[in-house]
Each structure stands twice: as structure tokens, then as C-alpha cells.
PDBQT receptor file of N, H, CA, C and O in Angstrom, charges set to zero:
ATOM      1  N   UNK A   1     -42.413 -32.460   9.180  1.00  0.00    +0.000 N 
ATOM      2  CA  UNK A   1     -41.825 -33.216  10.279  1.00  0.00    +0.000 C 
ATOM      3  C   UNK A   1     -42.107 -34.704  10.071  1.00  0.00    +0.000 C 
ATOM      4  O   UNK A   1     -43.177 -35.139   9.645  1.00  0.00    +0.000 OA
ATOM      5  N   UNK A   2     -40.777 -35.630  10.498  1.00  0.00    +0.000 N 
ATOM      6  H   UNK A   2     -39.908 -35.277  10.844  1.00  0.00    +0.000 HD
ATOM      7  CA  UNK A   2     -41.569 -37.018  10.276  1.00  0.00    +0.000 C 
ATOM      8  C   UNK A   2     -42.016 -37.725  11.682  1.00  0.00    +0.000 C 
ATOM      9  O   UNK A   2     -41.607 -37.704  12.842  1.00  0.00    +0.000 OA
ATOM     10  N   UNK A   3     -42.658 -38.112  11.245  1.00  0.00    +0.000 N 
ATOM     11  H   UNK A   3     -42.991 -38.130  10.302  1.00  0.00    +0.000 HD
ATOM     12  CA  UNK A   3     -43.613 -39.073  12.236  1.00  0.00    +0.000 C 
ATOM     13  C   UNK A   3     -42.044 -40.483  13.264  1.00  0.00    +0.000 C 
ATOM     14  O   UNK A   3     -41.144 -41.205  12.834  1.00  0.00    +0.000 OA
ATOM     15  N   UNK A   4     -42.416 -40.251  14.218  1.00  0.00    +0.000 N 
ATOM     16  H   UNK A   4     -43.147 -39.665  14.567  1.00  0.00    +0.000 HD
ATOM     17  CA  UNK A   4     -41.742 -40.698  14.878  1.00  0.00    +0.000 C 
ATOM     18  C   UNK A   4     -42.223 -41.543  16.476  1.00  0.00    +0.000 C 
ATOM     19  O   UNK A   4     -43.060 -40.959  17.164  1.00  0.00    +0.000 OA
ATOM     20  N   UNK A   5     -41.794 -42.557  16.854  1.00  0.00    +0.000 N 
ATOM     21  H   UNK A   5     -41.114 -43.031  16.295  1.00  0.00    +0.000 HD
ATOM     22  CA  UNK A   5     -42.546 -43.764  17.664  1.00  0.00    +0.000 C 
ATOM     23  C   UNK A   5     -41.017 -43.291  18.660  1.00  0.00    +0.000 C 
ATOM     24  O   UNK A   5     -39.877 -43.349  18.200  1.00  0.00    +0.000 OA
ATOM     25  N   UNK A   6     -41.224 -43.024  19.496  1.00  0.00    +0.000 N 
ATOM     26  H   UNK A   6     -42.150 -42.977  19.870  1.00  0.00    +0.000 HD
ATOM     27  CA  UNK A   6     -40.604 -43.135  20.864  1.00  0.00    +0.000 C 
ATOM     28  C   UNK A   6     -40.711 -43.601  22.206  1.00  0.00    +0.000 C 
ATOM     29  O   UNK A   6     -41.531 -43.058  22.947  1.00  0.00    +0.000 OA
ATOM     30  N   UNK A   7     -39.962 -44.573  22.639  1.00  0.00    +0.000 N 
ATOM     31  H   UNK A   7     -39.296 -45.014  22.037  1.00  0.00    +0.000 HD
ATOM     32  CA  UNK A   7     -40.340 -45.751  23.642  1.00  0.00    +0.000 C 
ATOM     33  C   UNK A   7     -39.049 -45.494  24.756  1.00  0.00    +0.000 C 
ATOM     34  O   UNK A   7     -37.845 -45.418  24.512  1.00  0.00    +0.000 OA
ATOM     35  N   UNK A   8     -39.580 -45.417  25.725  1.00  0.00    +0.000 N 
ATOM     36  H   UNK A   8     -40.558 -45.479  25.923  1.00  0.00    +0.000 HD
ATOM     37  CA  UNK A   8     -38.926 -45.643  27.212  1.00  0.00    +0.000 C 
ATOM     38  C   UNK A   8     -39.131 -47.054  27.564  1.00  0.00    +0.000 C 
ATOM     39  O   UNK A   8     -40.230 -47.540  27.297  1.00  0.00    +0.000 OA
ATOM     40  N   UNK A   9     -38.146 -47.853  28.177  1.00  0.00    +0.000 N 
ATOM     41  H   UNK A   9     -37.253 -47.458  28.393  1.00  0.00    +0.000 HD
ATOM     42  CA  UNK A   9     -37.992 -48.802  29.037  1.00  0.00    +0.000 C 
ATOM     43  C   UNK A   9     -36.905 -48.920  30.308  1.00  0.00    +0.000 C 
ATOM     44  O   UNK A   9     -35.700 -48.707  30.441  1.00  0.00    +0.000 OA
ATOM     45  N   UNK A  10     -37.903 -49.336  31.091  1.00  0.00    +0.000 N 
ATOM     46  H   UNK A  10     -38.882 -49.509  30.982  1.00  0.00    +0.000 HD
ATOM     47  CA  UNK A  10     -36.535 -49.837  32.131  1.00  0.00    +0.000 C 
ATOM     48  C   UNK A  10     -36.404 -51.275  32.702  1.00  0.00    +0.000 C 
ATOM     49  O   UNK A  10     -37.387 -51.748  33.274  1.00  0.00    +0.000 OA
ATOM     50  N   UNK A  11     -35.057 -52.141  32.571  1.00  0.00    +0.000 N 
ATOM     51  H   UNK A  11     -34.259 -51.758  32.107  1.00  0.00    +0.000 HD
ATOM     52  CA  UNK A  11     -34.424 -52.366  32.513  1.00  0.00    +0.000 C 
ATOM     53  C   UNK A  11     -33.555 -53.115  33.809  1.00  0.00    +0.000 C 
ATOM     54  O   UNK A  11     -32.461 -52.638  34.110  1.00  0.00    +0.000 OA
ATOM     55  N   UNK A  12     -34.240 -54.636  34.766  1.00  0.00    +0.000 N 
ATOM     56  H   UNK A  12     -35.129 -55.024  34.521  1.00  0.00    +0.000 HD
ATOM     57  CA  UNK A  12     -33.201 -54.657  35.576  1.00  0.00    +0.000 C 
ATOM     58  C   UNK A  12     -31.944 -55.586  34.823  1.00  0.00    +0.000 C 
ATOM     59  O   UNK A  12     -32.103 -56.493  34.006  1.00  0.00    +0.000 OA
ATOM     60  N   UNK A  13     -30.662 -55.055  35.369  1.00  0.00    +0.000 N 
ATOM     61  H   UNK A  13     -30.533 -54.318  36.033  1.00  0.00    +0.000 HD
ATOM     62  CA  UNK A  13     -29.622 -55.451  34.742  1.00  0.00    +0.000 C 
ATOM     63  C   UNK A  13     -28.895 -56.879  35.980  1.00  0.00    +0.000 C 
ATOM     64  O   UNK A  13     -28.220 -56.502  36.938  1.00  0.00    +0.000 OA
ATOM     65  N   UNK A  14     -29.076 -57.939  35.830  1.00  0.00    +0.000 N 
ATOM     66  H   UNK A  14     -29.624 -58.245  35.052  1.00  0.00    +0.000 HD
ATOM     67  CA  UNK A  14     -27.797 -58.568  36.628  1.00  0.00    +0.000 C 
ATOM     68  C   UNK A  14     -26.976 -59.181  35.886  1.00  0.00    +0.000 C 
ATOM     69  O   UNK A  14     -27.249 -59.602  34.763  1.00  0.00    +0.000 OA
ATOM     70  N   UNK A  15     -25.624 -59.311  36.591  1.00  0.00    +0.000 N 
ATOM     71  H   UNK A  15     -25.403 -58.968  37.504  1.00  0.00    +0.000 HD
ATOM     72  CA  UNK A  15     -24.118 -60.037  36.008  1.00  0.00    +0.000 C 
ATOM     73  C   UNK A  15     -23.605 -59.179  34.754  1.00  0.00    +0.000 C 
ATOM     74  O   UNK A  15     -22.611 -59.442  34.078  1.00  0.00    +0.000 OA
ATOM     75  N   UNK A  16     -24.703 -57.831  34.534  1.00  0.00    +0.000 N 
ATOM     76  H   UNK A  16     -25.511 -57.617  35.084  1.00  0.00    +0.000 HD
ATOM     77  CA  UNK A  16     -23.889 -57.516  33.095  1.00  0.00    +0.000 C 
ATOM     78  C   UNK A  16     -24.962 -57.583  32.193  1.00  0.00    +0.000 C 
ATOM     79  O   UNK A  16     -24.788 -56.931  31.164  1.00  0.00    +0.000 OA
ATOM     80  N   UNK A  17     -26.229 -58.307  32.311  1.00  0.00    +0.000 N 
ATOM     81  H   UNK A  17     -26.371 -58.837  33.148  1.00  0.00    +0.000 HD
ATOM     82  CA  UNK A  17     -27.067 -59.039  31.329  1.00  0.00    +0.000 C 
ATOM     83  C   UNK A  17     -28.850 -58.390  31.662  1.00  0.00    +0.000 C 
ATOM     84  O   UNK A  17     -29.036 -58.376  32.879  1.00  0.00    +0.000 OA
ATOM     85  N   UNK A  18     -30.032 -57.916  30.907  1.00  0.00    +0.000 N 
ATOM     86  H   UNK A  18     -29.880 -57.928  29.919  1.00  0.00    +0.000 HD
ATOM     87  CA  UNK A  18     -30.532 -57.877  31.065  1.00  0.00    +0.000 C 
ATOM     88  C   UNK A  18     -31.531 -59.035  31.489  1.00  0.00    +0.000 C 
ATOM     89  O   UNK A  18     -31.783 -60.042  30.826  1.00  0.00    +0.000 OA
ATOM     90  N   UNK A  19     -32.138 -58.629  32.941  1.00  0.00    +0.000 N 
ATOM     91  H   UNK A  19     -31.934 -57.811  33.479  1.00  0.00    +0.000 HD
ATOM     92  CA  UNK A  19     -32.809 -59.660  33.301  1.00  0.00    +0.000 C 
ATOM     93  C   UNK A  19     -34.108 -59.434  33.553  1.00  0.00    +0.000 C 
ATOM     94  O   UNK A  19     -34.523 -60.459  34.092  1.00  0.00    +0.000 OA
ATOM     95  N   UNK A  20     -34.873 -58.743  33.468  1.00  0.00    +0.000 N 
ATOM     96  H   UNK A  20     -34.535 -57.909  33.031  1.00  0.00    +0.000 HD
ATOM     97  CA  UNK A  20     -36.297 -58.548  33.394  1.00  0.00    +0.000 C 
ATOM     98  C   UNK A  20     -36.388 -56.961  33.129  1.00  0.00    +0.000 C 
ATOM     99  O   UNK A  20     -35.723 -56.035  33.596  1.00  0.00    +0.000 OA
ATOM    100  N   UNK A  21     -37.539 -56.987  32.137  1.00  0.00    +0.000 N 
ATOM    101  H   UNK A  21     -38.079 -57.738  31.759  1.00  0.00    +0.000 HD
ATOM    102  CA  UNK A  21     -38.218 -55.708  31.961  1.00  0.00    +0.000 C 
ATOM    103  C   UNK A  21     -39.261 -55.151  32.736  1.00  0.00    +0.000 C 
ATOM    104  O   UNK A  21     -40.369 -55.685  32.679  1.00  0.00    +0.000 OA
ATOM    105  N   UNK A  22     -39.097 -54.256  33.383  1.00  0.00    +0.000 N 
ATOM    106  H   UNK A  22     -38.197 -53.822  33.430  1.00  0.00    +0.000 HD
ATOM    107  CA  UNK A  22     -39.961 -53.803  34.512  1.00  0.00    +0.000 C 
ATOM    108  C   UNK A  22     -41.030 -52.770  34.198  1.00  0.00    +0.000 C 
ATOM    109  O   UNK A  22     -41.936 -52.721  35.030  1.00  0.00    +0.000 OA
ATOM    110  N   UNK A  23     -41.138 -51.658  32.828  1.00  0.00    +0.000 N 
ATOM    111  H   UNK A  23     -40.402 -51.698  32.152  1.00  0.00    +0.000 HD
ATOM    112  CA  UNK A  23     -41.899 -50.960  32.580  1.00  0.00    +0.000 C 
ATOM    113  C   UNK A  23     -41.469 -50.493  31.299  1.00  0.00    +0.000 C 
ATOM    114  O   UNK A  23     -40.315 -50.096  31.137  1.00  0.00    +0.000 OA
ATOM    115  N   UNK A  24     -42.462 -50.514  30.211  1.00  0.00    +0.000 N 
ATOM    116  H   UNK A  24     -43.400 -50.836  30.342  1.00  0.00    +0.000 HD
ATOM    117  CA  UNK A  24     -42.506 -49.687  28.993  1.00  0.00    +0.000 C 
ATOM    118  C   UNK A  24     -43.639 -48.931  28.539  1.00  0.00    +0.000 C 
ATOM    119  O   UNK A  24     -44.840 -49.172  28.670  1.00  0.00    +0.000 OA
ATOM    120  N   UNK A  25     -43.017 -47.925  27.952  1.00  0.00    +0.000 N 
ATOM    121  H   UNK A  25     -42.042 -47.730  27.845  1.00  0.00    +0.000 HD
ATOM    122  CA  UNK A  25     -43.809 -46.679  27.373  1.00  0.00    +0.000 C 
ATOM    123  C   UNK A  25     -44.161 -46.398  25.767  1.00  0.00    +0.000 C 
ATOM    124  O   UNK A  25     -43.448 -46.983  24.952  1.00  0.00    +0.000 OA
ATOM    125  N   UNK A  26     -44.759 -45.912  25.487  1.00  0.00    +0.000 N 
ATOM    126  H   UNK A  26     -45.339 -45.437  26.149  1.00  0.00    +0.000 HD
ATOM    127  CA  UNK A  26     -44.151 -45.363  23.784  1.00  0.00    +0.000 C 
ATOM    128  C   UNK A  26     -45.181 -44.215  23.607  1.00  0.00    +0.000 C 
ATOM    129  O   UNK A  26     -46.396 -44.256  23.795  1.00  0.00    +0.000 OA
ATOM    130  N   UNK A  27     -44.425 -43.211  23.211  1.00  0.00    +0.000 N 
ATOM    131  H   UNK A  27     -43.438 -43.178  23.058  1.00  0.00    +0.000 HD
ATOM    132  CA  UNK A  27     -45.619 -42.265  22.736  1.00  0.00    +0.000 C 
ATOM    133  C   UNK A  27     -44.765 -41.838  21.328  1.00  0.00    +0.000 C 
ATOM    134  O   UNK A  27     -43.560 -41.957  21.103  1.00  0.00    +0.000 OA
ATOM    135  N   UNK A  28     -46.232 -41.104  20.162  1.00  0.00    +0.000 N 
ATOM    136  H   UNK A  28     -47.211 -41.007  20.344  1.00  0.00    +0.000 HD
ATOM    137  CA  UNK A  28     -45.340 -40.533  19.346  1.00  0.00    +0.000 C 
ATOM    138  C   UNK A  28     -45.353 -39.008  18.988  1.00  0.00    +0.000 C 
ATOM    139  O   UNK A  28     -45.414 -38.418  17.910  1.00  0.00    +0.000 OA
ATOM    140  N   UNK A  29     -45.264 -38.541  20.435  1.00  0.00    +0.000 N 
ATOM    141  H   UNK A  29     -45.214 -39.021  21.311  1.00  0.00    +0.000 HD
ATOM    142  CA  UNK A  29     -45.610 -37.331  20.623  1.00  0.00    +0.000 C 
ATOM    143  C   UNK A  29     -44.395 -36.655  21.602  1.00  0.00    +0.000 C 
ATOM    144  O   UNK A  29     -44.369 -36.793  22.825  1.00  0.00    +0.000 OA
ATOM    145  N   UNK A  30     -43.286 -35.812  20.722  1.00  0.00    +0.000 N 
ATOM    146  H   UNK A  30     -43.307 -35.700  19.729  1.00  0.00    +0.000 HD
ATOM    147  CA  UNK A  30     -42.193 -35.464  21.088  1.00  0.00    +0.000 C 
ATOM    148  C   UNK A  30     -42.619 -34.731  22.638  1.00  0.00    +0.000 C 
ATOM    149  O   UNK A  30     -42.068 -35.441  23.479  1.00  0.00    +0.000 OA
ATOM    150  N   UNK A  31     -43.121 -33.983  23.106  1.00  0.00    +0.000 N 
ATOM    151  H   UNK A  31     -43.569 -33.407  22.423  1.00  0.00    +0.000 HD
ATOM    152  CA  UNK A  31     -43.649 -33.202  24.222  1.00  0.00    +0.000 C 
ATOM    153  C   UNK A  31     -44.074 -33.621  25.495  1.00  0.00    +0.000 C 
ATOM    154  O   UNK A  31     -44.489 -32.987  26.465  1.00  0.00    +0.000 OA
ATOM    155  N   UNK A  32     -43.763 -35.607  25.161  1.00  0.00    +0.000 N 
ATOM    156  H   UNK A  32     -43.426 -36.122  24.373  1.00  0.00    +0.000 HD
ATOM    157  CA  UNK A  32     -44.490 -36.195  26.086  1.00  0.00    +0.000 C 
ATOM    158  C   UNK A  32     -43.480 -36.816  26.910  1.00  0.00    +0.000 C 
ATOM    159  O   UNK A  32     -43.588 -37.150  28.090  1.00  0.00    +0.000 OA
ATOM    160  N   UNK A  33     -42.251 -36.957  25.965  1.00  0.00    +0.000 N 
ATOM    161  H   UNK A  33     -42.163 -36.685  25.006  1.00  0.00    +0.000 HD
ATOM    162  CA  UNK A  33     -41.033 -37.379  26.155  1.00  0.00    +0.000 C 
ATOM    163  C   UNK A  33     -40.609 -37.041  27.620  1.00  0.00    +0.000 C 
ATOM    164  O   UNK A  33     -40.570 -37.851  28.546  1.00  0.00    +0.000 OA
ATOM    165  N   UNK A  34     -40.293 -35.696  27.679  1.00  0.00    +0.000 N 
ATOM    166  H   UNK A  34     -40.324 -35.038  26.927  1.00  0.00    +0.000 HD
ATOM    167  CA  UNK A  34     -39.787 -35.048  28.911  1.00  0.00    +0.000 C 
ATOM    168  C   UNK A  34     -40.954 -35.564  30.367  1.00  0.00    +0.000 C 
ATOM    169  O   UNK A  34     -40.342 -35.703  31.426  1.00  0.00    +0.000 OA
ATOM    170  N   UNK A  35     -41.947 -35.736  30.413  1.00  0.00    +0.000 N 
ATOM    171  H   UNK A  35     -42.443 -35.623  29.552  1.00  0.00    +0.000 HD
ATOM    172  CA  UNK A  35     -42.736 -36.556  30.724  1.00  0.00    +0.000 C 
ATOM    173  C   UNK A  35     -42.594 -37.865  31.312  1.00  0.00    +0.000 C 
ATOM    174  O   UNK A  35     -42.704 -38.272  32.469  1.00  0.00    +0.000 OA
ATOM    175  N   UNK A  36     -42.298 -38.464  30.127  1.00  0.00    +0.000 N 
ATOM    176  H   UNK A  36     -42.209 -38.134  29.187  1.00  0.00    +0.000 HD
ATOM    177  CA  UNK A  36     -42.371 -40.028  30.500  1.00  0.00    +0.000 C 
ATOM    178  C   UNK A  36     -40.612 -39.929  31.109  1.00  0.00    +0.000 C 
ATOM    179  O   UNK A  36     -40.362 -40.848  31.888  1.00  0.00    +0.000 OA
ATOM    180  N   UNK A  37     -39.853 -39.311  30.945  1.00  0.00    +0.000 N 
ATOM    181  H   UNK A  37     -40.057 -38.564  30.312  1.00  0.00    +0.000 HD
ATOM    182  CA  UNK A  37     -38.580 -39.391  30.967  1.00  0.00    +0.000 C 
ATOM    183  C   UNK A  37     -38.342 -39.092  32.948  1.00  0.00    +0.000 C 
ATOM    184  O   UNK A  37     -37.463 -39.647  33.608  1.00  0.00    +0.000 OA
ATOM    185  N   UNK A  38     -39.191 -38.281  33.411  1.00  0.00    +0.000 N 
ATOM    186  H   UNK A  38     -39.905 -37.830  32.875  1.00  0.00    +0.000 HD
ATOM    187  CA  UNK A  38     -38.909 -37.241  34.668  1.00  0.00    +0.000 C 
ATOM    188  C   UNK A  38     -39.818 -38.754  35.178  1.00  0.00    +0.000 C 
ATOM    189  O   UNK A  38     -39.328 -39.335  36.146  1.00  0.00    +0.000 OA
ATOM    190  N   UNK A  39     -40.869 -39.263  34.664  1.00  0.00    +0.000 N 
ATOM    191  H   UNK A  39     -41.267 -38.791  33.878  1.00  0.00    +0.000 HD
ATOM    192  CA  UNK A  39     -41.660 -40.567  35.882  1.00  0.00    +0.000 C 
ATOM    193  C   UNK A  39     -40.598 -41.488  35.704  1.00  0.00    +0.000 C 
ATOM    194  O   UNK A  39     -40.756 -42.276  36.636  1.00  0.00    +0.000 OA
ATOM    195  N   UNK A  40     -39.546 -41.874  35.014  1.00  0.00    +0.000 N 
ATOM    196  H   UNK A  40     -39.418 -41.234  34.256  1.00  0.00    +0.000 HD
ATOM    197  CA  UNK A  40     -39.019 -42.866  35.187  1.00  0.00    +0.000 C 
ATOM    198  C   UNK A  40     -37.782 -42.610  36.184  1.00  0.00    +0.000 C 
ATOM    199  O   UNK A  40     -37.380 -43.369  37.066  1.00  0.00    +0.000 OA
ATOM    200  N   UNK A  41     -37.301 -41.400  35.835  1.00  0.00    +0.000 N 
ATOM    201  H   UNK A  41     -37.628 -40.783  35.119  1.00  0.00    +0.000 HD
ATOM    202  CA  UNK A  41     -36.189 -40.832  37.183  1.00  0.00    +0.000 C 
ATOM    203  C   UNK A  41     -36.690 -41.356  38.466  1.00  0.00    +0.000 C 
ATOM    204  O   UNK A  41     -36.192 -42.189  39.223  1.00  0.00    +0.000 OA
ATOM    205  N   UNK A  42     -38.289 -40.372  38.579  1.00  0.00    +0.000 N 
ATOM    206  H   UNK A  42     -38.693 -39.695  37.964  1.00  0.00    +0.000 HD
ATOM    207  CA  UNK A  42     -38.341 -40.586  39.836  1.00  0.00    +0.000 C 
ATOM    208  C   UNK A  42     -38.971 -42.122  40.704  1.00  0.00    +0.000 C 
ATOM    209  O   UNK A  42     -39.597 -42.342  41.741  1.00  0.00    +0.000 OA
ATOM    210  N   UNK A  43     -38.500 -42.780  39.815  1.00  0.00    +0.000 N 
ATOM    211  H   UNK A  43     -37.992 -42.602  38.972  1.00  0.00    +0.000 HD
ATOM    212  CA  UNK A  43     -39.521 -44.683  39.863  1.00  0.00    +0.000 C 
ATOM    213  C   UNK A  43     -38.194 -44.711  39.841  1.00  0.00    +0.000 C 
ATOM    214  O   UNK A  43     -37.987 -44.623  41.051  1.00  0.00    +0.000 OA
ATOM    215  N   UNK A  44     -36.847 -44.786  39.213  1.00  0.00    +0.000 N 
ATOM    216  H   UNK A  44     -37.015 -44.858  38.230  1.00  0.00    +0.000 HD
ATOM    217  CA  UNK A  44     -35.404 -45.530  39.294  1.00  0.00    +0.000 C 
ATOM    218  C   UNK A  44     -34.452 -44.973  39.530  1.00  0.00    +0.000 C 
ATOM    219  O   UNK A  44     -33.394 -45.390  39.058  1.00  0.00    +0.000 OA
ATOM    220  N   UNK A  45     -34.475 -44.011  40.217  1.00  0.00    +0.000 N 
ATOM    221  H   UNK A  45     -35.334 -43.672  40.601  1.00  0.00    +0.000 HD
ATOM    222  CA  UNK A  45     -33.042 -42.498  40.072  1.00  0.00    +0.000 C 
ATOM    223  C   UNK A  45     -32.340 -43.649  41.470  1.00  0.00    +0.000 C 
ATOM    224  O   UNK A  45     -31.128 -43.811  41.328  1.00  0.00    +0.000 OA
ATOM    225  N   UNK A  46     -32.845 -44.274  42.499  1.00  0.00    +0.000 N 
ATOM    226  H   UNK A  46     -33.830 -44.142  42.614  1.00  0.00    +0.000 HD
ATOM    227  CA  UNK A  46     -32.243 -44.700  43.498  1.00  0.00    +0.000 C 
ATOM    228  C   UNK A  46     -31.988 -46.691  43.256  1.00  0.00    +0.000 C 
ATOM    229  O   UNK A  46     -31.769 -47.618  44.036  1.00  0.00    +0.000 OA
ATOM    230  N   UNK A  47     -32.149 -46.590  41.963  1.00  0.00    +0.000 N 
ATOM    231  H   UNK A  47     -32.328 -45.837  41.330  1.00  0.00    +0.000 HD
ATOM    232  CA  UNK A  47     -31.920 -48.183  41.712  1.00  0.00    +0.000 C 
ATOM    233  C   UNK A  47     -30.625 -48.526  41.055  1.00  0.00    +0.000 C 
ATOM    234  O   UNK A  47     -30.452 -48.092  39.916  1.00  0.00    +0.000 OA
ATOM    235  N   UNK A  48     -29.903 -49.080  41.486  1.00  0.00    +0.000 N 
ATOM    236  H   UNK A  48     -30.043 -49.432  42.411  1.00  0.00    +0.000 HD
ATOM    237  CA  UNK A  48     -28.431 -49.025  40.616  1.00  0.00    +0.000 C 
ATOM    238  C   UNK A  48     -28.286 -50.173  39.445  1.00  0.00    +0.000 C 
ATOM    239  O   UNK A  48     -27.468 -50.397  38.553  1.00  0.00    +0.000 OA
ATOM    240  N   UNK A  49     -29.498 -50.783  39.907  1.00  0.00    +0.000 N 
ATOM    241  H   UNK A  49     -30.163 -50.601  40.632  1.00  0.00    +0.000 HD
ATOM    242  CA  UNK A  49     -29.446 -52.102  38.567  1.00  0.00    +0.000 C 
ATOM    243  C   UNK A  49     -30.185 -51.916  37.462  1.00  0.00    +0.000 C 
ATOM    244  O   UNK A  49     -30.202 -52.576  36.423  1.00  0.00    +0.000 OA
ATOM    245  N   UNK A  50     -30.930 -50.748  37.840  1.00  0.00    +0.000 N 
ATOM    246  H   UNK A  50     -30.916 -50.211  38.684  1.00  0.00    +0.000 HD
ATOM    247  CA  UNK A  50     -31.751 -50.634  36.705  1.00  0.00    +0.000 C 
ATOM    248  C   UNK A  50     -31.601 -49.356  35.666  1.00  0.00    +0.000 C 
ATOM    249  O   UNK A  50     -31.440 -48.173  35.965  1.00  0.00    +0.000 OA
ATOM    250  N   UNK A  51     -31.699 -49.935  34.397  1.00  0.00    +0.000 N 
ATOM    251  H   UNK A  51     -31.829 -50.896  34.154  1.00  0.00    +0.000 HD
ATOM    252  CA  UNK A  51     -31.082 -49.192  32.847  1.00  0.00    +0.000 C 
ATOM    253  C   UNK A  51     -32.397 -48.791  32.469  1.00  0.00    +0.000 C 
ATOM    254  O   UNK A  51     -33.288 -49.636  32.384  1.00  0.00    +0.000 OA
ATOM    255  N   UNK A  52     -32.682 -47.161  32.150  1.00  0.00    +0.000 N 
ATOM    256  H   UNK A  52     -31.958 -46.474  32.218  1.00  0.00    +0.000 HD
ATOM    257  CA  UNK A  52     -33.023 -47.312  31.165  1.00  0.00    +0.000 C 
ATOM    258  C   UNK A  52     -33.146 -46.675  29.965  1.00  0.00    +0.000 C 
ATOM    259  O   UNK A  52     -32.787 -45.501  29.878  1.00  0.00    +0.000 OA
ATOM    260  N   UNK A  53     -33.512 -47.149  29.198  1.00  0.00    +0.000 N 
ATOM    261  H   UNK A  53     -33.803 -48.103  29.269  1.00  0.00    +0.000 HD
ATOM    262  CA  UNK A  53     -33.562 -47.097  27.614  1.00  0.00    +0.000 C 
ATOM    263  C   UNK A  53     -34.064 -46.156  26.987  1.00  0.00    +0.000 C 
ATOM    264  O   UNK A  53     -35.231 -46.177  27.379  1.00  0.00    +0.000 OA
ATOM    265  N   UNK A  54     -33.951 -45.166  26.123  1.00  0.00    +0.000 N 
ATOM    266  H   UNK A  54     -33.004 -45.149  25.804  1.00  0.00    +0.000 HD
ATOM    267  CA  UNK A  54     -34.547 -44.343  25.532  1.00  0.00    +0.000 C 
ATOM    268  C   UNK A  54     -34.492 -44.466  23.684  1.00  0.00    +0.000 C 
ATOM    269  O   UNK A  54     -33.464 -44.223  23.052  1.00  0.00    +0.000 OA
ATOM    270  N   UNK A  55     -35.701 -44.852  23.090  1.00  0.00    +0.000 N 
ATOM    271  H   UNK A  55     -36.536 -45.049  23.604  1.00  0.00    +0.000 HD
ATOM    272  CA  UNK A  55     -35.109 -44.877  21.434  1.00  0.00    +0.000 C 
ATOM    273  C   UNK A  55     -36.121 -44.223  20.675  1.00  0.00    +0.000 C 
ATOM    274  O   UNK A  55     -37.018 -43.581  21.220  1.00  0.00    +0.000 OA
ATOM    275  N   UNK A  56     -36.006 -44.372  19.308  1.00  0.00    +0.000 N 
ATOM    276  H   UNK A  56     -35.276 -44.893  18.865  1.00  0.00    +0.000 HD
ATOM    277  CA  UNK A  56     -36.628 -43.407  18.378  1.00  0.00    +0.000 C 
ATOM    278  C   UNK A  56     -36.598 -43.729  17.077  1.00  0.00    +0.000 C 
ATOM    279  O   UNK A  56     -35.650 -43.410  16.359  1.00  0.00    +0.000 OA
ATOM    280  N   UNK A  57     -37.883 -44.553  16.550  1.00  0.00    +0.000 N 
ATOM    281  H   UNK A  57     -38.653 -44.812  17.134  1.00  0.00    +0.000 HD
ATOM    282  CA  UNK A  57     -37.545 -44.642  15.350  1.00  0.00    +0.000 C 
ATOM    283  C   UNK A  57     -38.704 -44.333  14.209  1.00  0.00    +0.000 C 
ATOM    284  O   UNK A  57     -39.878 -44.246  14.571  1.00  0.00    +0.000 OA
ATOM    285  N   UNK A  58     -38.436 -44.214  13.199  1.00  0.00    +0.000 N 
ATOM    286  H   UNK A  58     -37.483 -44.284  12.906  1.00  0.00    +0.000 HD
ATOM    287  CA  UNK A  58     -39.822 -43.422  12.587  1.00  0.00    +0.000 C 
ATOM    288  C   UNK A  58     -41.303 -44.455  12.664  1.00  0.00    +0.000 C 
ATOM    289  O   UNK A  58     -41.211 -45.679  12.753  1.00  0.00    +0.000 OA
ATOM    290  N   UNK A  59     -42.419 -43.845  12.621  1.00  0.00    +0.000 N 
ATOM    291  H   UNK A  59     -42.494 -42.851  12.549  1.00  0.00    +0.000 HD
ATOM    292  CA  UNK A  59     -43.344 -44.100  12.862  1.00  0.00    +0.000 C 
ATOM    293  C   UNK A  59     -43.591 -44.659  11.118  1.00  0.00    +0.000 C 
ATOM    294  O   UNK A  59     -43.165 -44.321  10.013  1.00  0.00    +0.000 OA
ATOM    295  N   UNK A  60     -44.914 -46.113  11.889  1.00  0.00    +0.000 N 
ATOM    296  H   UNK A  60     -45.260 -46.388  12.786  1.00  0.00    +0.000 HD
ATOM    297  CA  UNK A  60     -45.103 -46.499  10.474  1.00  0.00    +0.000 C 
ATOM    298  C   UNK A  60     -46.248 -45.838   9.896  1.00  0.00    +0.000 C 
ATOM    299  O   UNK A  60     -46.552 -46.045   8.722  1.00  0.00    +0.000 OA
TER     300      UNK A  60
């Protein structure tokens, strides 16, 4: 398996444009994902400006 760095952020968005970053994560532990993924729902599921981000790229 390869080693892999996975980061949550969220994201307030105005005019179209990101305008401040409000919280980031990173784990590189696939299992944790679902995790960090369900605290950010329930921190932004009722925010309409706020994006966020999910990525994945190999670990160094």
C-alpha cells in the first residue's frame, strides 16, 4: 500500500472567492478519514458559504 497524506479543510467562500480558512486537518491514516469527514458535516452541514475540501496525495 502507498503511504498517503490526507487533509480536510474548510473553506469560507465570498463573491465566488475563497476568503478565509477556518479549520484544517491531515491524517495519514485512511480510517480516520470518515472521522474527520462526519466532524466537519456536523461544524458546516448548515453553512452555505462554507466549502470544504477533501485531498490526497502520497506521503513523503
Amino acid at each position: 500500500m502507498v503511504a498517503a497524506l490526507y487533509s480536510v479543510s474548510a473553506v469560507r467562500i465570498e463573491n465566488g472567492e475563497r476568503a478565509a480558512l477556518l479549520r484544517f486537518d491531515t491524517t495519514t491514516e485512511l480510517p480516520d478519514l470518515p472521522e474527520l469527514l462526519a466532524a466537519y458535516a456536523a461544524d458546516y452541514a448548515d453553512q452555505d458559504d462554507v466549502l470544504v475540501d477533501v485531498s490526497a496525495a502520497p506521503a513523503a
